[in-house]
FIVEXVEX-296924 format. One record per residue (C-alpha): x, y, z. Coordinates in pm, whole numbers, padded with zeros to 5 digits, always signed. Layout:
// FIVEXVEX-296924
XYZ/...
END
This chain:
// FIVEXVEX-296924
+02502+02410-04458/+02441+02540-04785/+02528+02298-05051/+02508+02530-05329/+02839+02695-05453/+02892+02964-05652/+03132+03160-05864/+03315+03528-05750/+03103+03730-06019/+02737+03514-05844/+02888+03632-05514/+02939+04006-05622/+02598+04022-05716/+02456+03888-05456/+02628+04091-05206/+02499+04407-05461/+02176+04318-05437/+02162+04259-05085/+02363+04580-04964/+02161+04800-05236/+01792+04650-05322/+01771+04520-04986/+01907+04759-04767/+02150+04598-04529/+02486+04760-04517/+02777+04659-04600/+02942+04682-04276/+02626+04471-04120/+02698+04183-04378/+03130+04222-04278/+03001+04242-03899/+02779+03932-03970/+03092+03745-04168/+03358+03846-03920/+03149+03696-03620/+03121+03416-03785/+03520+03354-03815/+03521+03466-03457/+03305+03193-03341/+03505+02916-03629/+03834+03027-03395/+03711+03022-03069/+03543+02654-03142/+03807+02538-03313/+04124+02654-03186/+03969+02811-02746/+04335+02825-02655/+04497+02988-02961/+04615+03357-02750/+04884+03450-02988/+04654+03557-03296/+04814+03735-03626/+04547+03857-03847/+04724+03882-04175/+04489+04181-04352/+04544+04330-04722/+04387+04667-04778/+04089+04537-04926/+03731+04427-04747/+03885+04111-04695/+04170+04287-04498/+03869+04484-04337/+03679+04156-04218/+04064+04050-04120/+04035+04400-03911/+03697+04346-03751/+03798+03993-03686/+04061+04114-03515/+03878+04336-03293/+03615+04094-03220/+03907+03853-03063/+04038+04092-02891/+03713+04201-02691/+03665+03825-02658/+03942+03894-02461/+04210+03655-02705/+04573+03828-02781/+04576+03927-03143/+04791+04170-03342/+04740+04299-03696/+04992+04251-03947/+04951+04483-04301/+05023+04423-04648/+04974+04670-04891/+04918+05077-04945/+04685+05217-04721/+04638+05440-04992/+04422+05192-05119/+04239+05039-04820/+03856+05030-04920/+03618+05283-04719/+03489+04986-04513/+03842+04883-04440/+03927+05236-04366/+03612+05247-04072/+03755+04922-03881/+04088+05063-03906/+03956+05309-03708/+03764+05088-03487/+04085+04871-03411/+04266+05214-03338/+04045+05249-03076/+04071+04945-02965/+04477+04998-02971/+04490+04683-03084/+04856+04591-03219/+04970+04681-03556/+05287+04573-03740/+05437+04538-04080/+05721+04274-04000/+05623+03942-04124/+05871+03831-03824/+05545+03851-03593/+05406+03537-03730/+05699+03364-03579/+05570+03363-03243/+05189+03320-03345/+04973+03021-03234/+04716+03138-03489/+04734+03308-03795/+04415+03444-04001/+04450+03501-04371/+04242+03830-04486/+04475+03960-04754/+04251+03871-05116/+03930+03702-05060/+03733+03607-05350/+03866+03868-05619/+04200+03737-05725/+04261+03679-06097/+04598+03707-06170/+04926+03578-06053/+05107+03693-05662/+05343+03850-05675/+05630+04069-05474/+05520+04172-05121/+05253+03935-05101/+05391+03646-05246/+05663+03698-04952/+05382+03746-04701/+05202+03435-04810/+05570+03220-04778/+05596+03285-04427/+05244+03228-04322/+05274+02872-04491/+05632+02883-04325/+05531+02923-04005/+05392+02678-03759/+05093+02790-03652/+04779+02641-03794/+04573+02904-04029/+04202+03010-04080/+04117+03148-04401/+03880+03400-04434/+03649+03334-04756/+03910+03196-04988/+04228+03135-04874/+04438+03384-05022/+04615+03267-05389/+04299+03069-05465/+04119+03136-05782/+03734+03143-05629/+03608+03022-05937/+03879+02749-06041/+04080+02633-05745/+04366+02722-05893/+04712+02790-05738/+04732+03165-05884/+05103+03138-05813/+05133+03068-05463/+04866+03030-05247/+04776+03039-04842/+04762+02686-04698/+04491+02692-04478/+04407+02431-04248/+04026+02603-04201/+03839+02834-04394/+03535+02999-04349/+03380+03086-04647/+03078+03319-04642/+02667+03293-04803/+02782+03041-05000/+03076+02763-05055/+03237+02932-05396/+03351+02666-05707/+03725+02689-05667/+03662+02516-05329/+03512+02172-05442/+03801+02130-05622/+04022+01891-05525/+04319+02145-05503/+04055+02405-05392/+04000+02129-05087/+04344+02062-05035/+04444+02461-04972/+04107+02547-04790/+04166+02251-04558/+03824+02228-04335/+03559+02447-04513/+03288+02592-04287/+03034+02812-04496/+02829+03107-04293/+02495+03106-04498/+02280+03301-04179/+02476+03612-04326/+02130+03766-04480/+02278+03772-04853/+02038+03721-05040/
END
């Protein structure tokens, strides 16, 4: 495992420099990440059936999406639940929308779904939060702590600072997380720790 951790802004250019001086795409390095949490949930948790993928509009909620999809032709039951405009999803959140659709896997906007969930993922922020939750999401983040089901976080859980491990507000409490390339400086924090729960970090992702 990679012992090396690293701040958001070190992770942004990384990724950059990978996806553009490189040449691998950025949907190879979400396809890479996203198998990755696939094979973290079918280790960790072979029975969970019941799988919410909690996904913001973001390219965390599109790794959330792809995630999703990747369960589902693993043949696991998994819905999607969204938070956010979808005026806003990113492009690359926009093209495994699409995938899913095709996929017809399940898509709600009820937080009630988590109720019944033996598995929740968390892909609403990743690593780029810097200010405070609030409204919708703050709600959204409640009830997946609220719930019963144990969580996976995918990168950060969601309400983590990446670079501090602070709280920024309220915060996902996650009882894995898979963080990708590189385990990020918020995490080796004690509180950082304490939300992330188990950290596994994917560093065979090709980021440079």
């Amino acid at each position: 495992m990679t012992e090396q951790a690293i701040t958001a802004a070190q992770m942004r250019a990384k990724d950059q420099f990978t996806i553009n001086q490189i040449g691998i795409p950025s949907l190879v390095l979400m396809e890479r990440a996203s198998l990755a949490v696939r094979d973290a949930i079918l280790t960790h948790y072979p029975a969970a059936n019941k799988i919410v993928v909690v996904a913001g509009q973001g390219n965390n909620g599109g790794d959330g999406l792809a995630i999703a999809r990747l369960l589902h032709v693993a043949g696991r039951g998994v819905a999607i639940l969204t938070i956010g405009n979808s005026a806003h999803a990113s492009s690359e959140h926009q093209t495994q929308a699409h995938i899913c659709d095709y996929y017809q896997i399940p898509v709600a906007s009820d937080p009630a779904l988590l109720k019944d969930a033996d598995l929740i993922v968390d892909a609403i922020f990743g690593i780029g939060i810097d200010r405070p939750v609030e409204g919708a999401y703050a709600t959204v983040i409640k009830q997946v702590n609220a719930a019963h089901a144990p969580v996976v976080a995918v990168d950060v859980p969601s309400g983590i600072n990446t670079d501090t491990g602070a709280v920024m507000g309220v915060a996902v409490k996650a009882d894995l997380t898979v963080t990708f390339a590189y385990n990020k400086t918020g995490l080796v924090t004690d509180q950082g720790q304490a939300y992330a729960g188990r950290i596994i970090v994917a560093d065979d992702m090709g980021t440079y």
